[in-house]
C-alpha positions in Angstrom: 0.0 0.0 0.0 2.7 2.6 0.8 4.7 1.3 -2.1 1.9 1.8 -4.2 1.1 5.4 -2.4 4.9 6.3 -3.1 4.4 5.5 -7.0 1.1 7.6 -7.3 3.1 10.6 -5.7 6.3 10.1 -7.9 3.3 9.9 -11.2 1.8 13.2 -9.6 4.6 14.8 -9.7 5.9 14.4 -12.9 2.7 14.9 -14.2 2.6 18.4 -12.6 6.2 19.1 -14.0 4.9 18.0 -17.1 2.1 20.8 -17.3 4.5 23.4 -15.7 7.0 22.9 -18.3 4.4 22.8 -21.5 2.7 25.8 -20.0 6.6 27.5 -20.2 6.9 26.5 -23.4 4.0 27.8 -25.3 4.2 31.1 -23.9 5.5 33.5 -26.4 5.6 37.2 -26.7 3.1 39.7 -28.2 3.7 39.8 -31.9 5.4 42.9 -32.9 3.2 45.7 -34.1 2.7 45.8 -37.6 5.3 49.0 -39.2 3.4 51.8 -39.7 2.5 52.9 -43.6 4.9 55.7 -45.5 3.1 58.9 -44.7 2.5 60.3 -48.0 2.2 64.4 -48.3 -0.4 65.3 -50.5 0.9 67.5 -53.8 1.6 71.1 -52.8 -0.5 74.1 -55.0 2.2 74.0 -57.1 2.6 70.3 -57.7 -1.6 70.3 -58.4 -1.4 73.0 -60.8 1.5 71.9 -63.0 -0.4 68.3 -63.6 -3.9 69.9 -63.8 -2.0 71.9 -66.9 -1.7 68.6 -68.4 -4.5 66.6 -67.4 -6.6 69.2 -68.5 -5.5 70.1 -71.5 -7.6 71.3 -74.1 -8.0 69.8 -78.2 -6.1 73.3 -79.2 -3.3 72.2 -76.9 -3.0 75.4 -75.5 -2.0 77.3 -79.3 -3.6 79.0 -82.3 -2.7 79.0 -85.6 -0.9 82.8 -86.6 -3.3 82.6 -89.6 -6.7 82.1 -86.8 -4.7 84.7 -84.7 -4.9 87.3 -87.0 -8.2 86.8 -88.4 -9.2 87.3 -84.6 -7.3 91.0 -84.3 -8.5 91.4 -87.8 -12.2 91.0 -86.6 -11.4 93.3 -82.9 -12.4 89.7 -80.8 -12.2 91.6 -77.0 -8.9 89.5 -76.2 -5.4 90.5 -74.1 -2.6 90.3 -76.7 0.9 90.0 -74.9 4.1 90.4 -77.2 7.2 89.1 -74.8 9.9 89.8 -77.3 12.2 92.8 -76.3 11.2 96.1 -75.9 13.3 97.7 -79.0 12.2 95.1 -81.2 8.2 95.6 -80.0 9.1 99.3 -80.8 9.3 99.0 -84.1 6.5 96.7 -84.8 4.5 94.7 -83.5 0.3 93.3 -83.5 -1.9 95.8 -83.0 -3.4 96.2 -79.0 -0.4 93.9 -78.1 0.9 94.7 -74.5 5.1 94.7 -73.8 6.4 92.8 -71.3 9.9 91.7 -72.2 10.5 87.7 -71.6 11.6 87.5 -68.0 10.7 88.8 -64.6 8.8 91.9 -66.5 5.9 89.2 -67.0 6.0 87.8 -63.5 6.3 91.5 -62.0 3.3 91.9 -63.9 1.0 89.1 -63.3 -1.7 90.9 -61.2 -2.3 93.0 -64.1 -3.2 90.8 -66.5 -6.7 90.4 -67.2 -8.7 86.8 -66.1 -11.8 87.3 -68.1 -10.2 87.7 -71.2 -8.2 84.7 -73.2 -4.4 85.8 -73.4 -2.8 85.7 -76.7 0.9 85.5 -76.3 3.8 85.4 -78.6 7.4 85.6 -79.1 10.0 85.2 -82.5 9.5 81.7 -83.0 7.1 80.4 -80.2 9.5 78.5 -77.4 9.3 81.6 -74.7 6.1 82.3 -75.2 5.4 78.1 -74.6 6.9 78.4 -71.3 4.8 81.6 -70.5 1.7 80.5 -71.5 2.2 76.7 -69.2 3.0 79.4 -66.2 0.2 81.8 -67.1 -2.6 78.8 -67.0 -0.8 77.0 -63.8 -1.3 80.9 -62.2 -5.3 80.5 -63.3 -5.6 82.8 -66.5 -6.7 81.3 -70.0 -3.6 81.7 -72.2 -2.2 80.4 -75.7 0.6 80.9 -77.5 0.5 81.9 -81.1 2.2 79.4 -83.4 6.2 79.6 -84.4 5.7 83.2 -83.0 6.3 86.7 -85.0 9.4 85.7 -86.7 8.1 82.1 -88.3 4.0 82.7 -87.8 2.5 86.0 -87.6 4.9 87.8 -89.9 4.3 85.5 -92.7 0.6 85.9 -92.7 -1.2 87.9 -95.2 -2.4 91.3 -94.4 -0.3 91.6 -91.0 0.6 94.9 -92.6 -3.3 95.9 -91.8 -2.8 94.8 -88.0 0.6 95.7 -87.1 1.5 99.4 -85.3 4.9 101.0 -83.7 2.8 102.6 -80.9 2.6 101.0 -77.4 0.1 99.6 -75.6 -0.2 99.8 -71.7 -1.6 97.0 -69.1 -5.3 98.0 -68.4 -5.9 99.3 -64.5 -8.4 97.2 -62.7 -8.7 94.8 -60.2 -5.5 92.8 -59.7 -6.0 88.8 -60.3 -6.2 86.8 -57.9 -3.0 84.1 -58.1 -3.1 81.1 -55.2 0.0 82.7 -53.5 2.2 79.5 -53.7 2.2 79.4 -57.3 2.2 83.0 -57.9 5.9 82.9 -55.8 7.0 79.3 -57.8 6.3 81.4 -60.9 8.1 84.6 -59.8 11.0 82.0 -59.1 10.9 80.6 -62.2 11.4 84.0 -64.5 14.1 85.2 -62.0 15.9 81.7 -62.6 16.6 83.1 -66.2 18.9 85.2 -64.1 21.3 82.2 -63.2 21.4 80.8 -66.3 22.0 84.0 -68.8 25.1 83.5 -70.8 25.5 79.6 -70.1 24.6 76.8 -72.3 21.0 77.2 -70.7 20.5 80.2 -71.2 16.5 81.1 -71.7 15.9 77.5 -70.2 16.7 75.9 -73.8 20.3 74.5 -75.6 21.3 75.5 -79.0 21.1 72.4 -81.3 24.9 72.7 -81.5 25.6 72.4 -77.7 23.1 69.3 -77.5 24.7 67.3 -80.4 28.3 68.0 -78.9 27.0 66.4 -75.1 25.2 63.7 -77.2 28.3 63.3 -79.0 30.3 63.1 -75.8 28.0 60.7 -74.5 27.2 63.0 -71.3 25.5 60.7 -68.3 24.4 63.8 -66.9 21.6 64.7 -69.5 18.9 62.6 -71.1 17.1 63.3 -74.2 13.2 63.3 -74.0 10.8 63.4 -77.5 7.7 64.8 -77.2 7.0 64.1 -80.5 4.4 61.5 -81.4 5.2 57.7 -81.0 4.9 57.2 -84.6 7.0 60.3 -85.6 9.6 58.7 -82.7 9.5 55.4 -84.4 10.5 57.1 -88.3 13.4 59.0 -86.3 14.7 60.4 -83.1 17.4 61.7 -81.2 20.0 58.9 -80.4 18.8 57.4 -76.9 16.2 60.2 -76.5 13.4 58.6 -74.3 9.3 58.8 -75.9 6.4 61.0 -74.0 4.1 62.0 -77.0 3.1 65.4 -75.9 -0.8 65.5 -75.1 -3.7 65.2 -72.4 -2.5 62.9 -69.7 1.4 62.6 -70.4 2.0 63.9 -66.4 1.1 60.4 -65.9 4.2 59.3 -67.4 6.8 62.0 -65.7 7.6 59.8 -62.6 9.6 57.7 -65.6 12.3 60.9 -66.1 14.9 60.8 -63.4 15.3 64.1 -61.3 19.5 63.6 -61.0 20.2 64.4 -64.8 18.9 67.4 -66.6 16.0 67.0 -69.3 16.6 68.0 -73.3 13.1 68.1 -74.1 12.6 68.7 -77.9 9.2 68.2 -79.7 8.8 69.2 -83.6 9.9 73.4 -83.6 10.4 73.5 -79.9 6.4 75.5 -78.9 5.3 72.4 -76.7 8.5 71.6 -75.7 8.4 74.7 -74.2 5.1 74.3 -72.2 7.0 70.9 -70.9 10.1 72.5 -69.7 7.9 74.5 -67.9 5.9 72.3 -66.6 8.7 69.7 -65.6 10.8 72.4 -63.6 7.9 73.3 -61.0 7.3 69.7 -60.8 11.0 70.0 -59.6 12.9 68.5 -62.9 15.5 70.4 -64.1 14.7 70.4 -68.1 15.9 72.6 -70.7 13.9 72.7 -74.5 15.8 72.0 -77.9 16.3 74.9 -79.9 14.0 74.8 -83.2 13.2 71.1 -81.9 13.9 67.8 -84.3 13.1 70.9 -87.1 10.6 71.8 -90.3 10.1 73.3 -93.5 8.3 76.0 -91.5 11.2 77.1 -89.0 14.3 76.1 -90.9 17.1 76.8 -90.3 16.6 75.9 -86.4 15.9 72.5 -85.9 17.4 69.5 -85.1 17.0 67.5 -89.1 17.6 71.5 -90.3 21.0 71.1 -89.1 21.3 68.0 -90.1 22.4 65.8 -87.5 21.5 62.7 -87.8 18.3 60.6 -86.2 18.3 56.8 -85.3 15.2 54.6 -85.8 
């Protein structure tokens, strides 16, 4: 009986060891808490209205013809004509009713004053300045278009610009000053007293002769990438060695988080006019992008032009 009293204990015991040891071993600690999501900042003022330009764009693509242009002056449409070539050369011609305000910060220093109930008419010599003003005039909330190839290519060429075309100035209207969002109005300040920093380089203007292009494609520079803006079946009959594709048109923001932000952009499109509304588009999305002189080049603004020089394309 005690023998068999003993064995019962010695059986108790283990068994309680047993459970003591098992509980020990499937305790475990709390799992760790899951890591916590990237915050992600939504787009600054600036950020929205540089891809709005884009997502929004309209059929006209944010141009008229020279020839539709002048028919409009011809016919006194109620319209704000802005002629951003330099003063001397306004002086001595220029479309009639057309305001001066010199390609720089005399078109940022004058923002307020432009009208926002009226569609802006801008142009330049051949139509690359006035691409980059008109992509910062409709960020900044004003309807604006830039008038094809500009006076030297487009309006100068057209019949009966004699008709429409005076020496005498024209001064901004007094009214209410426009109302800008305040971020964008200082990005776009910014971006016409960049011009500053870059006068007398190669990048002067925020564009690169066709010269100083071929010689870094030449050189096989790392630190620039070419970008066509040109249609994909135009890219596919000939393009810039290496140049990347993002045919110009409603929706290509979409496709700008493909450009790397380390190397600086040579955008060129077919006489450099929407390649000028990208550059200015890319640098307040914070991309450092210059436009092609003349672009890949036509009949229309030869000599400039990529083809017009001819250097050679790849397929």
């Amino acid at each position: 009986m005690k023998k068999n009293s003993f064995k019962f204990l010695v059986a108790l015991l283990i068994l309680s060891l047993s459970f003591s040891l098992a509980g020990c071993g499937a305790k475990q600690e709390p799992p760790a808490p899951a890591p916590a999501a990237p915050e992600t900042s939504a787009p600054s003022a600036v950020e929205t209205a540089a891809n709005a330009y884009f997502a929004n764009m309209p059929q006209d693509v944010y141009k008229i013809s020279q020839k539709d242009f002048i028919d409009k002056v011809k016919a006194g449409e109620d319209m704000f004509i802005l002629d951003i070539r330099q003063a001397d050369v306004y002086d001595k011609g220029h479309v009639k009713g057309a305001v001066n305000a010199p390609w720089g910060t005399a078109i940022s220093d004058n923002l307020s004053k432009l009208p926002k109930d009226k569609t802006l008419m801008v142009y330049c010599y051949t139509g690359q300045t006035a691409g980059q003003a008109v992509a910062l005039l409709n960020m900044a909330g004003f309807d604006a278009k830039s008038v094809n190839l500009g006076w030297d290519f487009g309006i100068s060429k057209v019949e009966g610009i004699a008709d429409v075309t005076e020496t005498e100035s024209n001064d901004f209207p007094q009214g209410t000053p426009a109302d800008i969002p305040a971020d964008v109005k200082t990005a776009v300040e910014a971006y016409f007293k960049g011009l500053a920093d870059v006068k007398g380089t190669t990048y002067a203007n925020y564009k690169i002769s066709e010269d100083d292009a071929k010689a870094l494609l030449d050189a096989k520079d790392d630190s620039v990438i070419f970008l066509s803006i040109r249609s994909a079946e135009d890219y596919a009959k000939g393009h810039i060695e290496s140049a990347m594709n993002i045919p110009f048109g409603k929706g290509m923001e979409q496709k700008f988080n493909t450009l790397p932000k380390d190397k600086k952009i040579i955008v060129y499109c077919y006489t450099g006019q929407t390649a000028g509304q990208t550059v200015a588009g890319l640098k307040m999305l914070g991309y450092d992008a210059v436009s092609l002189n003349g672009g890949m080049g036509m009949e229309s603004n030869a000599p400039q032009g990529w083809i017009n020089k001819g250097f050679p394309v790849v397929q």
